[in-house]
SEMAR-406422 format. One line per 8 residues: number of its first residue (from 0); their letters; for each residue x negated, y negated, z of C-alpha. Coordinates in steps of 0.2 Angstrom, whole numbers, padded with zeros to 4 digits. Layout:
<rs>
NUM	A	X:Y:Z; ... .
</rs>
This chain:
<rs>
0	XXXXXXXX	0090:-0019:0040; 0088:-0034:0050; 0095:-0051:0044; 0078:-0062:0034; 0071:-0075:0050; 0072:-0090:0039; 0082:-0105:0040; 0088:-0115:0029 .
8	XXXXXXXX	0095:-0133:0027; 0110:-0138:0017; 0100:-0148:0005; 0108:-0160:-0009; 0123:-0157:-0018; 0121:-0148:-0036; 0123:-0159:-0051; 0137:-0147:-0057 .
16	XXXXXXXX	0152:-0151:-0068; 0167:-0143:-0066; 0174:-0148:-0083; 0160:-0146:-0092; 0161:-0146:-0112; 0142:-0146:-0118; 0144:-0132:-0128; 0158:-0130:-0139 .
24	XXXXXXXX	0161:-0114:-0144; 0160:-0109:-0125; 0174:-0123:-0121; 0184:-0115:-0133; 0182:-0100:-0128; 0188:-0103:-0110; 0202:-0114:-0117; 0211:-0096:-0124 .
32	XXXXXXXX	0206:-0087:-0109; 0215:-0100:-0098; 0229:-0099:-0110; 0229:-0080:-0109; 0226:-0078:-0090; 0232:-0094:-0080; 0228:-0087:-0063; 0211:-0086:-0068 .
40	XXXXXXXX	0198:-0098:-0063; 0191:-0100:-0082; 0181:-0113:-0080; 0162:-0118:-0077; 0156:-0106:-0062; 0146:-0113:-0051; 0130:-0105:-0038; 0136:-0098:-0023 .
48	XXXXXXXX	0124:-0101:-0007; 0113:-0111:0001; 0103:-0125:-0009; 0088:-0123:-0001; 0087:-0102:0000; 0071:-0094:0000; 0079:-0081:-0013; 0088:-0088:-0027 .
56	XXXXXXXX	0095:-0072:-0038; 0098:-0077:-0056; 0110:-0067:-0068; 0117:-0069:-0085; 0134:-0076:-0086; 0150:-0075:-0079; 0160:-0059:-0081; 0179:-0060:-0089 .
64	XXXXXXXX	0187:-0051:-0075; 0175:-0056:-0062; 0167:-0074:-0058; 0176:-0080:-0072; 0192:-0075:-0065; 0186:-0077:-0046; 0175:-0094:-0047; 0161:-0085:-0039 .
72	XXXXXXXX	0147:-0077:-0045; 0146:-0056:-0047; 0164:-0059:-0039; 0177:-0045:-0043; 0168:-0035:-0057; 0160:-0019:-0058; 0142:-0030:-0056; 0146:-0036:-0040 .
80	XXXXXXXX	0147:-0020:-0031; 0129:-0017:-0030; 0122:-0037:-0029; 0134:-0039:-0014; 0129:-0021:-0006; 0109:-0024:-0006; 0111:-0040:-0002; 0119:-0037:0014 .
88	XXXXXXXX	0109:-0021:0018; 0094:-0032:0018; 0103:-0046:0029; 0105:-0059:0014; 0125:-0059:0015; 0135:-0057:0030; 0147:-0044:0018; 0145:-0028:0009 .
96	XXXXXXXX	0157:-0035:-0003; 0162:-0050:-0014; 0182:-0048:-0016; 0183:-0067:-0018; 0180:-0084:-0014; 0192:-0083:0000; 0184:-0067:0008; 0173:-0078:0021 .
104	XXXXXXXX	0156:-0069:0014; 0144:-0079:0018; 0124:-0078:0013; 0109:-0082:0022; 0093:-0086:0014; 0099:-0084:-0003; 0108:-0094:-0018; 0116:-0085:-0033 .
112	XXXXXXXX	0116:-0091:-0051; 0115:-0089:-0067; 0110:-0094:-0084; 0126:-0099:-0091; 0140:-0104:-0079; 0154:-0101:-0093; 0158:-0085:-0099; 0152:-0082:-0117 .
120	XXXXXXXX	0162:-0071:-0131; 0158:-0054:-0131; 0146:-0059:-0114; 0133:-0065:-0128; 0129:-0083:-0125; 0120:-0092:-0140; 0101:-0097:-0138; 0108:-0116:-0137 .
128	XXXXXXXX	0120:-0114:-0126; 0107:-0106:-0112; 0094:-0119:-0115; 0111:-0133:-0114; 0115:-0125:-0096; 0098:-0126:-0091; 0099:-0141:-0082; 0109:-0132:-0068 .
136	XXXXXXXX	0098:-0118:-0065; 0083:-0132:-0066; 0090:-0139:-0051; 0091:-0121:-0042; 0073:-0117:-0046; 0069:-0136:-0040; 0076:-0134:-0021; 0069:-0116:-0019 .
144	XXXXXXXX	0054:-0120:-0008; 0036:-0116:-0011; 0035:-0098:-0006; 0051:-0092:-0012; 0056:-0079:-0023; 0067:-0079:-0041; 0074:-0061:-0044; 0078:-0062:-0063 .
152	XXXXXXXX	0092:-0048:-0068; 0089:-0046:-0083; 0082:-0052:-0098; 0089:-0068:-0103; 0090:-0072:-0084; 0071:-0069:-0087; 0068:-0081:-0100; 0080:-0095:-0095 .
160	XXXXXXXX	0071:-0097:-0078; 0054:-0098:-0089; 0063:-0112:-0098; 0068:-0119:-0082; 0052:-0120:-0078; 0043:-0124:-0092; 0033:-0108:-0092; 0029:-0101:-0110 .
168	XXXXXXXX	0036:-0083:-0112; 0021:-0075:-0119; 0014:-0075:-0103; 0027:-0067:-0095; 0034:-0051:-0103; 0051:-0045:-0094; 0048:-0028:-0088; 0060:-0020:-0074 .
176	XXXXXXXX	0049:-0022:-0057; 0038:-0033:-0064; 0031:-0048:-0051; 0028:-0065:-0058; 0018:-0079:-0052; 0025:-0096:-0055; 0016:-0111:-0047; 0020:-0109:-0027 .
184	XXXXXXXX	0035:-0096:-0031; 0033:-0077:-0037; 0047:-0073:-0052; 0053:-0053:-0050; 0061:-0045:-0064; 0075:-0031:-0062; 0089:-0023:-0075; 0104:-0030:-0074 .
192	XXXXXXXX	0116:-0022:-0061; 0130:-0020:-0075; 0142:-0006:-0076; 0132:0001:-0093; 0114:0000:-0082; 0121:0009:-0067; 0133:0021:-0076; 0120:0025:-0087 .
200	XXXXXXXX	0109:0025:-0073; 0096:0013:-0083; 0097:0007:-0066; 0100:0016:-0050; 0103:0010:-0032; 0084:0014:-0027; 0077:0007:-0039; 0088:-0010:-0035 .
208	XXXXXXXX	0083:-0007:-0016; 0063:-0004:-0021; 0064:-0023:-0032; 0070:-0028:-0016; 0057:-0022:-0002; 0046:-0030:-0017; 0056:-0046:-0014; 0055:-0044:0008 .
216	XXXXXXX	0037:-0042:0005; 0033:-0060:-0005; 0042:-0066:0007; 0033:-0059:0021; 0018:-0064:0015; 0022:-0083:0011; 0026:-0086:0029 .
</rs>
């Protein structure tokens, strides 16, 4: 598949804080990871792409053995695997794998983030701790120009962009497939492209590959 025809511009630098200690219990958290894996990143991960992207691809947090470890996100886990593979099928990265910041994978058109940028205990953050990291996917969502699409993986992906945005949630049920509009952008729910949905084949690589011809075609039409 051919590579997207937009361009985009670098755009201002993310408000983002490497050593961020807003929540506590994710601070804490990261402070025994560190301890137990020195080589790991461990630390706040922040969006990977340009500012400005048309697509802007929202997940849940980072992963212990992946972005948390890497410093990039869907970097070196199981999740990755398919992210990075549709992405470069439909021309959004120049690689068909994320092995880690290093690799010289680059995207095009397209910004990845997520609703916490530290990894959570037990990969649950708390309801506070979403709506404290808020402010970082609010600036995503702020630079993604009119016309441009959100893919939500996953539920709480889904509901922090809504809070990003200050959208109620009772107007936008989550529902795999599911097409959003959201002021000038369109919001696209998918399952998350975790080990437990593909293995268990809650979500299967056609079904991530028909979410994203949905995705080609907002885009098609907002040119």
């Amino acid at each position: 598949m051919s590579r997207p025809s937009r361009r985009t511009e670098p755009g201002p630098a993310e408000p983002f804080d490497p050593d961020c200690r807003r929540c506590p219990r994710l601070a804490a958290h990261l402070a025994g990871v560190r301890a137990d894996y020195p080589d790991y990143h461990a630390r706040p991960v922040p969006s990977f792409g340009p500012v400005r992207a048309h697509l802007l691809v929202v997940g849940l947090a980072p992963g212990m053995h992946g972005a948390n470890a890497s410093g990039r996100p869907f970097t070196g886990d199981y999740a990755g695997i398919l992210l990075y593979r549709t992405l470069h099928a439909f021309g959004y990265a120049s690689a068909p794998e994320s092995r880690g910041r290093d690799d010289g994978l680059r995207l095009h058109d397209c910004r990845i983030s997520n609703a916490v940028r530290c990894l959570p205990p037990h990969n649950k953050p708390a309801t506070a701790e979403i709506r404290s990291c808020n402010a970082y996917l609010r600036h995503d969502l702020a630079h993604t120009p009119a016309g441009g699409v959100v893919l939500a993986l996953g539920r709480i992906a889904h509901v922090a962009v809504l809070q990003a945005l200050d959208e109620p949630a009772s107007r936008h049920a989550f529902g795999h497939g599911a097409v959003h509009r959201l002021g000038a952008r369109h919001l696209v729910d998918s399952y998350h492209c975790s080990r437990y949905n593909t293995q268990t084949r809650r979500l299967t690589g056609d079904m991530f590959t028909a979410v994203f011809r949905q995705i080609r075609e907002l885009l098609r039409r907002s040119r």
